[in-house]
C-alpha positions in Angstrom: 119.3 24.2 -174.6 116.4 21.4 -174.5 114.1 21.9 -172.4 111.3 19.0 -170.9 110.3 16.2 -168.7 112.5 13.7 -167.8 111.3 10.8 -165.3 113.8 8.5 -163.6 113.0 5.6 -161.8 113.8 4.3 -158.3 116.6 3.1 -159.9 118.3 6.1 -161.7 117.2 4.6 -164.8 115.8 7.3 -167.0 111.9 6.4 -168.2 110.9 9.3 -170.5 113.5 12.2 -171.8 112.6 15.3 -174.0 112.7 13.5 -177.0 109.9 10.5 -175.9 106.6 10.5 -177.3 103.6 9.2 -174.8 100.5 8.7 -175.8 97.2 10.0 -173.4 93.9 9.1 -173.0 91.2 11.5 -174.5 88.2 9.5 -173.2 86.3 6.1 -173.2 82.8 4.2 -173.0 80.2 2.3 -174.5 78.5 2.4 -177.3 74.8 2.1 -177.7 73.6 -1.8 -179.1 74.8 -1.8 -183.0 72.9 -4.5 -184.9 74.6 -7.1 -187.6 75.2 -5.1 -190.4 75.4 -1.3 -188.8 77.9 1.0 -187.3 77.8 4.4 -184.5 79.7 7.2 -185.3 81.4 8.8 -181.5 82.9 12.5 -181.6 86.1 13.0 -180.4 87.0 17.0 -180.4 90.0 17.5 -182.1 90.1 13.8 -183.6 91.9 13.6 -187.0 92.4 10.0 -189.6 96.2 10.7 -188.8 98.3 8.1 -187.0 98.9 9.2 -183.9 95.2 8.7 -182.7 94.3 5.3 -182.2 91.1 3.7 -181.1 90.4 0.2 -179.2 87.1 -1.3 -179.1 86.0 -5.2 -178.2 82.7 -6.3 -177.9 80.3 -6.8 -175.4 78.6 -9.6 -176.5 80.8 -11.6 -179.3 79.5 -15.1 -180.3 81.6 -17.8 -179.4 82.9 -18.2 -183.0 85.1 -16.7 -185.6 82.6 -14.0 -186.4 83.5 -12.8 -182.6 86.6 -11.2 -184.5 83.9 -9.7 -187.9 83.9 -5.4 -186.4 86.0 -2.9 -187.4 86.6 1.0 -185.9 87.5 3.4 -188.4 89.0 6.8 -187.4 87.5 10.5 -189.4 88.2 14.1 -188.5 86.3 14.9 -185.0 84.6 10.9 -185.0 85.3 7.2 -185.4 83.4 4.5 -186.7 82.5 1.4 -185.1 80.7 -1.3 -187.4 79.5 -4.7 -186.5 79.4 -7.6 -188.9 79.4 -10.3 -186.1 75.9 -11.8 -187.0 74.4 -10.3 -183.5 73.8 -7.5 -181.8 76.4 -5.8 -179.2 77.3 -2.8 -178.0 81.2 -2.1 -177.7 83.8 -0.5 -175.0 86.1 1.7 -176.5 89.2 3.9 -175.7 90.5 6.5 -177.8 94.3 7.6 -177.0 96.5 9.9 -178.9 100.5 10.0 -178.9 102.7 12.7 -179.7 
């Protein structure tokens, strides 16, 4: 026998069963100002490099300009990376979720 959620909608239509994976969020904020050419490390407890963590980060401050897209996050055990090569300084928003 399998045992788990199930969620159905108004419907009947069934949303999530035993077997779906859903991701949650284990946090979110701002980072402090990162100047061109530098990076901040956040710890996340229980954060590993595997692939069902994911972070998302943008920019407070991008130029107007290709270089808008130049940072890069970069997931360790128990941190992540977030580096700025965007030719200013900006601090960044981030969310960290996990699935499984």
């Amino acid at each position: 026998m399998v045992y788990g959620l199930e969620v159905y909608a108004a419907n009947g239509a069934k949303v999530i069963e035993a077997s779906s994976r859903v991701t949650r969020s284990f946090g979110s904020g701002t980072t402090s100002n990162i100047t061109h050419g530098s990076y901040v490390d956040i710890s996340v407890t229980g954060m590993t490099s595997g692939d069902d963590w994911q972070v998302f980060s943008t920019p407070n401050n991008a130029p107007n300009s290709l270089s808008g897209r130049s940072h890069d996050t970069q997931r360790y055990s128990g941190y992540f990376r977030v580096s700025n090569n965007m030719g200013v300084t900006s601090s960044f928003d981030y969310i960290v979720i996990r699935s499984g």
